[in-house]
C-alpha positions in Angstrom: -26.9 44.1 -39.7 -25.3 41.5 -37.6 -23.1 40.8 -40.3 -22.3 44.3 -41.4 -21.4 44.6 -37.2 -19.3 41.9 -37.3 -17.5 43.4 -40.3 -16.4 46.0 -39.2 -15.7 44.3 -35.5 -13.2 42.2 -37.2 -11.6 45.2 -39.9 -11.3 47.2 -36.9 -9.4 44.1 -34.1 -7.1 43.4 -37.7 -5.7 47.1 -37.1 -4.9 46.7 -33.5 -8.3 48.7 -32.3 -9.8 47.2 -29.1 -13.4 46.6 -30.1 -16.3 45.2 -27.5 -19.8 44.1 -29.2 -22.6 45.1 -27.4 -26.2 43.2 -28.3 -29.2 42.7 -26.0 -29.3 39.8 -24.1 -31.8 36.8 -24.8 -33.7 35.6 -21.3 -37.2 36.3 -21.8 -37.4 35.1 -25.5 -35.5 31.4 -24.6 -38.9 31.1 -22.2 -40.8 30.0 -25.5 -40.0 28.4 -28.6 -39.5 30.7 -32.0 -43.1 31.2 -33.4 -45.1 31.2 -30.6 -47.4 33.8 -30.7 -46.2 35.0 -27.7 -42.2 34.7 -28.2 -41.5 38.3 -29.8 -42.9 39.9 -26.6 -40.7 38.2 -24.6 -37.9 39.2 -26.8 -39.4 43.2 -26.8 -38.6 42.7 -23.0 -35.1 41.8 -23.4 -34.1 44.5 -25.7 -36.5 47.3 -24.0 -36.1 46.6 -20.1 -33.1 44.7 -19.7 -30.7 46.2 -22.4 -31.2 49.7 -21.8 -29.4 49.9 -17.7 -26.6 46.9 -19.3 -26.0 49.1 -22.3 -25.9 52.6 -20.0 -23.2 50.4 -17.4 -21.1 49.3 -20.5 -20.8 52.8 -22.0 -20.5 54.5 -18.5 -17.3 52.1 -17.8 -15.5 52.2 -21.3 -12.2 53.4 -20.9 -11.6 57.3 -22.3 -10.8 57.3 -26.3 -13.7 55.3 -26.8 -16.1 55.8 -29.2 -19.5 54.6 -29.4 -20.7 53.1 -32.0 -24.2 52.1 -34.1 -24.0 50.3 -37.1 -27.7 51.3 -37.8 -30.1 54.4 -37.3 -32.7 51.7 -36.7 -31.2 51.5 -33.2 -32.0 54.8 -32.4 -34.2 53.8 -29.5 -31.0 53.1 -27.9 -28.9 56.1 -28.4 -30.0 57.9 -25.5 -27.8 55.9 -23.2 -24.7 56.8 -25.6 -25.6 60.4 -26.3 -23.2 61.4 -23.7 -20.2 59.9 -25.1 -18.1 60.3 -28.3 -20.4 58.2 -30.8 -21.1 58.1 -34.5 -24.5 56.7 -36.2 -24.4 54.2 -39.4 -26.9 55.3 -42.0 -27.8 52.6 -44.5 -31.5 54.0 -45.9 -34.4 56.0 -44.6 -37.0 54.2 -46.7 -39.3 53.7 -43.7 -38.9 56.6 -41.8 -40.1 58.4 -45.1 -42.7 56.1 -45.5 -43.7 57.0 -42.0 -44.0 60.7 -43.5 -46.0 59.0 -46.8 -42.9 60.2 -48.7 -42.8 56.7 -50.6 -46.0 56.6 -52.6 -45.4 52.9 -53.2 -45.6 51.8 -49.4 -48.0 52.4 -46.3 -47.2 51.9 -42.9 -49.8 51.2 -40.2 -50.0 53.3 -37.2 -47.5 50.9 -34.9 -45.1 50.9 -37.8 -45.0 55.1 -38.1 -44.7 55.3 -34.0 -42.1 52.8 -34.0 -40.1 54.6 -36.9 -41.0 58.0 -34.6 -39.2 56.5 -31.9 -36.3 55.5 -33.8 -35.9 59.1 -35.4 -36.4 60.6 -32.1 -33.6 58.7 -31.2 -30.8 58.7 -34.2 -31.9 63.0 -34.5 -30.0 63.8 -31.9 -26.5 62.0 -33.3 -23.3 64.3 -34.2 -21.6 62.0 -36.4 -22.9 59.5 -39.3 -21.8 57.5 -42.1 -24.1 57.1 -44.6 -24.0 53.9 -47.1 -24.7 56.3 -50.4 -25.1 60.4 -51.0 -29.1 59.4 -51.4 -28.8 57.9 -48.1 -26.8 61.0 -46.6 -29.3 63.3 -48.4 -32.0 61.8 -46.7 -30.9 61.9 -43.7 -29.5 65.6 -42.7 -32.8 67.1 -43.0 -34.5 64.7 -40.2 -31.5 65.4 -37.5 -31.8 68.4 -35.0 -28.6 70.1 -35.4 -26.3 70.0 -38.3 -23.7 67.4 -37.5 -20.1 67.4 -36.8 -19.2 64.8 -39.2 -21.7 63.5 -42.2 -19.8 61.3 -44.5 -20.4 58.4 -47.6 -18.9 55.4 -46.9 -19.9 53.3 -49.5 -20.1 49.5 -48.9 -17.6 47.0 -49.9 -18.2 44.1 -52.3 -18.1 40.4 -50.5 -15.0 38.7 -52.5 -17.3 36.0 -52.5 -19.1 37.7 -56.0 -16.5 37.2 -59.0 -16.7 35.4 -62.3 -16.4 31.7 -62.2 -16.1 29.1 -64.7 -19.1 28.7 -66.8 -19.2 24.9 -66.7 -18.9 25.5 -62.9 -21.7 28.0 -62.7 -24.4 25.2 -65.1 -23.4 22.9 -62.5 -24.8 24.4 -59.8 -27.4 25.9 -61.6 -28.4 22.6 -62.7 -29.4 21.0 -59.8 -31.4 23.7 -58.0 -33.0 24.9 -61.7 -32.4 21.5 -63.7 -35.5 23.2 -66.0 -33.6 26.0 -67.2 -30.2 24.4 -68.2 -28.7 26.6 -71.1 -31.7 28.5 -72.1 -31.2 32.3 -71.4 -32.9 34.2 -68.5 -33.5 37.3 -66.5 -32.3 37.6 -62.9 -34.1 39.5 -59.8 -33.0 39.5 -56.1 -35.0 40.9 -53.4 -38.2 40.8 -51.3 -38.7 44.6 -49.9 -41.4 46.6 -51.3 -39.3 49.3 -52.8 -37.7 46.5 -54.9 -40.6 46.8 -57.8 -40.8 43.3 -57.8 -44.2 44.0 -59.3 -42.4 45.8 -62.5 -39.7 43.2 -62.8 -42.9 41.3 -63.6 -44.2 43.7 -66.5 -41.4 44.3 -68.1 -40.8 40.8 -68.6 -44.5 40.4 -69.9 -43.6 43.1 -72.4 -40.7 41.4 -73.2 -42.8 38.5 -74.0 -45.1 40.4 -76.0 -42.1 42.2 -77.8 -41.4 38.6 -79.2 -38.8 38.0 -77.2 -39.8 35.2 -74.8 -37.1 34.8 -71.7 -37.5 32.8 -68.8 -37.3 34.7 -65.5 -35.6 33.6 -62.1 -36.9 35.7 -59.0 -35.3 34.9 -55.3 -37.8 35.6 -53.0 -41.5 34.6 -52.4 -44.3 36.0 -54.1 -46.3 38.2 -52.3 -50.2 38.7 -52.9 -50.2 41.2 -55.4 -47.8 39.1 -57.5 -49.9 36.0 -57.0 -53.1 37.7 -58.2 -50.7 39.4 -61.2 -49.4 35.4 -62.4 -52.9 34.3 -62.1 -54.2 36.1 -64.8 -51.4 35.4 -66.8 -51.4 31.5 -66.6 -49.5 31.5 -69.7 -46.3 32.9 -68.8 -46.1 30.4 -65.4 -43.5 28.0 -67.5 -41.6 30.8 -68.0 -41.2 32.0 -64.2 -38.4 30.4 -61.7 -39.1 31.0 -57.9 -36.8 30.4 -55.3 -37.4 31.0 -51.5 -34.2 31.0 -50.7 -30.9 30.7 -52.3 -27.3 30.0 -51.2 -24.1 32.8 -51.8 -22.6 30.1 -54.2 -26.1 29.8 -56.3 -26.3 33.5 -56.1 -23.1 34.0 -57.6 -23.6 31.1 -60.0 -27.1 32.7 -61.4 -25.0 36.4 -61.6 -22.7 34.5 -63.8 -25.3 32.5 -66.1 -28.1 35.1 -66.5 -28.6 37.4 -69.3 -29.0 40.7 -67.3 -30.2 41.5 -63.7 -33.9 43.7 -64.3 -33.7 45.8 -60.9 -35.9 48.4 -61.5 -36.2 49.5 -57.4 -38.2 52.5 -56.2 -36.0 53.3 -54.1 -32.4 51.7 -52.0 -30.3 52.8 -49.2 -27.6 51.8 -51.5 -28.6 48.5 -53.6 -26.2 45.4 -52.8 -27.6 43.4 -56.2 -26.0 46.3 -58.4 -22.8 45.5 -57.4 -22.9 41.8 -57.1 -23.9 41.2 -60.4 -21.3 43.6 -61.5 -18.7 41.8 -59.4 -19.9 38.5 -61.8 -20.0 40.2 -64.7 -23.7 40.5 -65.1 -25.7 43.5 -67.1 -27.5 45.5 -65.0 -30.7 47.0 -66.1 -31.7 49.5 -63.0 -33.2 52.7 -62.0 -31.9 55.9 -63.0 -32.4 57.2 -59.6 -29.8 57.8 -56.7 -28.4 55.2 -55.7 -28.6 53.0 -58.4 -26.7 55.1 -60.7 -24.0 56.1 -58.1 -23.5 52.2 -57.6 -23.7 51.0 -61.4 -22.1 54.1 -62.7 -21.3 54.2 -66.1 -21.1 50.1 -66.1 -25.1 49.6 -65.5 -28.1 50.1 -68.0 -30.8 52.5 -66.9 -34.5 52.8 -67.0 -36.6 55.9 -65.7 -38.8 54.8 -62.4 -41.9 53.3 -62.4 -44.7 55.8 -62.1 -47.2 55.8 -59.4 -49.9 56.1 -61.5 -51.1 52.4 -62.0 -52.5 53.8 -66.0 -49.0 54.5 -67.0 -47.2 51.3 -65.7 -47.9 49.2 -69.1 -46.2 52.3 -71.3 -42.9 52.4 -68.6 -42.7 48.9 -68.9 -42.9 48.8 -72.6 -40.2 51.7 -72.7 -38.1 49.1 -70.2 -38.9 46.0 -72.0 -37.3 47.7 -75.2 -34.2 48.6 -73.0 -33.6 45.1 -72.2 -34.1 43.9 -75.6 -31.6 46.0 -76.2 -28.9 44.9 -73.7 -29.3 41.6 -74.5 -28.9 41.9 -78.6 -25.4 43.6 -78.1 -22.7 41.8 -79.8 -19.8 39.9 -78.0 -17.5 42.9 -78.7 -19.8 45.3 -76.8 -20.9 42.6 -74.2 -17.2 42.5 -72.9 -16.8 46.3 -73.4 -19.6 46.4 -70.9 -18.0 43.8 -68.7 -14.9 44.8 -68.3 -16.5 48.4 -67.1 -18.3 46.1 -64.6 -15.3 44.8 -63.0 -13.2 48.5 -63.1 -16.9 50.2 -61.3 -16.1 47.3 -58.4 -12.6 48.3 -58.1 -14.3 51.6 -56.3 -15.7 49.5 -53.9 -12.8 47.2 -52.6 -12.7 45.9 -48.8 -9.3 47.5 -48.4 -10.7 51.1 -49.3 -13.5 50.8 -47.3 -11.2 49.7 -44.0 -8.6 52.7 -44.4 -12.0 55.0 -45.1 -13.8 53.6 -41.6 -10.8 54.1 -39.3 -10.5 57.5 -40.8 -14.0 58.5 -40.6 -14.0 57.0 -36.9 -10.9 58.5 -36.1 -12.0 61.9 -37.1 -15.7 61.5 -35.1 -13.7 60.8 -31.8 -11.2 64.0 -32.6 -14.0 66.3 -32.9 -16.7 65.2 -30.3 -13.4 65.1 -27.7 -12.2 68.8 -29.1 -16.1 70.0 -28.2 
């Protein structure tokens, strides 16, 4: 969120707008080193007591034309000290909040979790003006606010110029000395480590793959969580096959988006589902959800699967029904493989930094024009 902050910080200063950042400050939590057991509560202090009366002075003081910005509903514990002034609210996905409500079947909260997503509803409800990162995100969201807004927009997110095709020699080079095991040999690509990313059916469609008689090796970014662990343990068989990375850099992200055979993304659920377009950006197949907002993302350029099913007894026939999908993707011939490509790279045109800047200021513009004409 930083990031996304920053973003728009800079778009906004490179069109002449004034723009001031406003982030809690750090005392308490330098007191103690990061990890100690004691550290977060320190930092709980600095955003809960000593932001709130600095954030109510700043937005008391801005001059008049100013609008207020939050560049995520998770801040909602904040918005009462902007509620008073022109603001708008950015939306990116209301996974937890409907967890909260045990809307997603797929993930449990604990009791601190569902007060702390009350608190941050009971903040961002009482907003006038959003931009939402995707219509699921924007349909999610109008039915938890308390009046029907002013403005409620899409503004769909902007893909990092840092994801495009590069040379293939270039890409085995870097591949080769973080993965030296997999060199040439083909593989599937996942990205994520949220538990509406269905890590758990990346994993059994690629076993049905396997089965299918059509071993692949896998690469997954992001550490394996218990349930994963317990999954690879009974299938000792298939470790050789399996890739794991903690952590990987932009430039090895972009370089596995331009060597592997297809991203498997087969989320639950997104607020809008960066990997989509990054891969597509590389020129990657995409094998993902048929859900919102997958498919408004991938459009026409991506592969789709139905979603997993809840029902553990029915996993092994969706992945099967996957697993067959993929084969298929990955036995297309060149002539289709670059027909699929090339609608890859004209899907990312929709989602161009220069689009998304003239669409902000608008959007912004039009938030400010009608909380001042109320």
């Amino acid at each position: 969120m930083r990031n996304y902050a920053d973003q728009i910080a800079s778009s906004l200063r490179s069109r002449g707008h004034q723009v001031f950042q406003i982030t809690a400050p750090v005392v308490f939590g330098k007191l103690l080193p990061k990890g100690h057991p004691i550290a977060k509560w320190l930092g709980y202090l600095d955003q809960f007591v000593l932001f709130p009366p600095l954030l109510a002075f700043r937005a008391h003081s801005l001059p008049r034309g100013s609008l207020c910005v939050l560049t995520d509903q998770a801040l909602g514990p904040w918005f009462p000290w902007l509620s008073g002034r022109p603001h708008l609210i950015h939306c990116h996905d209301l996974l937890a909040f409907q967890a909260a409500l045990g809307l997603q079947p797929f993930c449990q909260l604990n009791r601190s979790g569902r007060i702390y997503q009350w608190w941050i509803h009971r903040g961002f409800r009482r907003g006038r003006c959003f931009l939402s990162v995707s219509k699921a995100t924007q349909a999610a969201l109008e039915p938890c606010l308390a009046q029907s807004p002013l403005l409620s927009e899409v503004l769909y997110n902007a893909c990092s110029a840092r994801f495009l095709v590069i040379p293939k020699e270039q890409a085995i080079q870097i591949l080769a000395a973080k993965l030296p095991e997999i060199g040439n040999k083909p593989f599937l690509f996942h990205i994520g480590r949220n538990w509406y990313k269905n890590r758990l059916g990346v994993l059994a469609i690629w076993e049905q793959m396997h089965l299918l008689g059509a071993p692949i090796h896998l690469v997954l970014v992001g550490t394996l969580d218990a349930p994963m662990q317990a999954w690879m343990r009974q299938r000792k068989h298939l470790a050789p096959w399996l890739h794991m990375l903690q952590n990987a850099s932009d430039q090895l992200v972009v370089a596995l988006y331009n060597s592997a055979s297809a991203l498997v993304f087969p989320s639950h659920a997104e607020g809008f589902g960066w990997p989509i377009l990054e891969a597509l950006a590389c020129s990657c197949p995409v094998v993902t959800t048929n859900v919102a907002p997958m498919n408004e993302v991938g459009g026409p350029a991506a592969d789709y699967i139905p979603p997993a099913p809840s029902s553990p007894e029915l996993m092994e026939s969706w992945a099967l029904q996957a697993a067959q999908h993929v084969v298929m993707v990955l036995a297309r011939t060149p002539k289709e493989q670059e027909r699929v490509r090339q609608l890859g790279l004209g899907q990312v045109k929709y989602f161009q930094l220069s689009t998304w800047e003239d669409l902000l200021e608008s959007h912004y513009q039009r938030a400010l024009a009608l909380q001042e004409a109320t």
